[in-house]
C-alpha positions in Angstrom: 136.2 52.1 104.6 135.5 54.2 102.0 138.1 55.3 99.6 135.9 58.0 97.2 132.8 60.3 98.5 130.4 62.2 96.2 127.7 64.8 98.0 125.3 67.6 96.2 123.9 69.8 98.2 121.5 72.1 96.5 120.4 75.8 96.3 118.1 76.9 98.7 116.4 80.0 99.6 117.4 81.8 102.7 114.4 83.6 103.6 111.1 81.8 103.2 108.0 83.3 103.5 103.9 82.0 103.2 103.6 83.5 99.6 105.4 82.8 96.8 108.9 82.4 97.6 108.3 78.5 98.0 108.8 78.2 94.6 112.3 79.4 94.7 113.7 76.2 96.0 115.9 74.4 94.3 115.3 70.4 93.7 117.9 69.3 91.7 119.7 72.4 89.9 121.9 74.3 91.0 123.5 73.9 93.7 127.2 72.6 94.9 129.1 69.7 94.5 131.5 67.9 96.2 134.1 64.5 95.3 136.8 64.0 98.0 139.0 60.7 97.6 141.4 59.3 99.8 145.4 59.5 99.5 147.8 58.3 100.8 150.0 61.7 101.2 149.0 64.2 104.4 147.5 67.3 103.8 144.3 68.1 101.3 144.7 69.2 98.0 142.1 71.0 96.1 142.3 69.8 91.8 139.7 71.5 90.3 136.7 74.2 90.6 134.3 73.9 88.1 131.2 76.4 87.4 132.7 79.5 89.5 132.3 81.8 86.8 135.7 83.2 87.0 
């Protein structure tokens, strides 16, 4: 079983059309990330946002 999980998901463009707006997807930057790691205590605890701007 796994004890830590890292996942990125990145940006993307909502509303795609046949011109140019295919070059607004994102391939590796930005976008979100995600580590979760397993406790042993109930409950989830968030320890840090990074990159929110605020």
């Amino acid at each position: 079983m796994f004890q830590k999980v890292h996942s990125f998901a990145p940006a993307t463009v909502a509303n795609v059309a046949c011109g140019f707006d295919v070059f607004g997807f994102a391939v590796e930057q930005p976008g979100d990330e995600v580590m979760i790691e397993k406790s042993s205590q109930p409950g989830v605890r968030i320890k840090n946002i990074l990159g929110d701007g605020g």
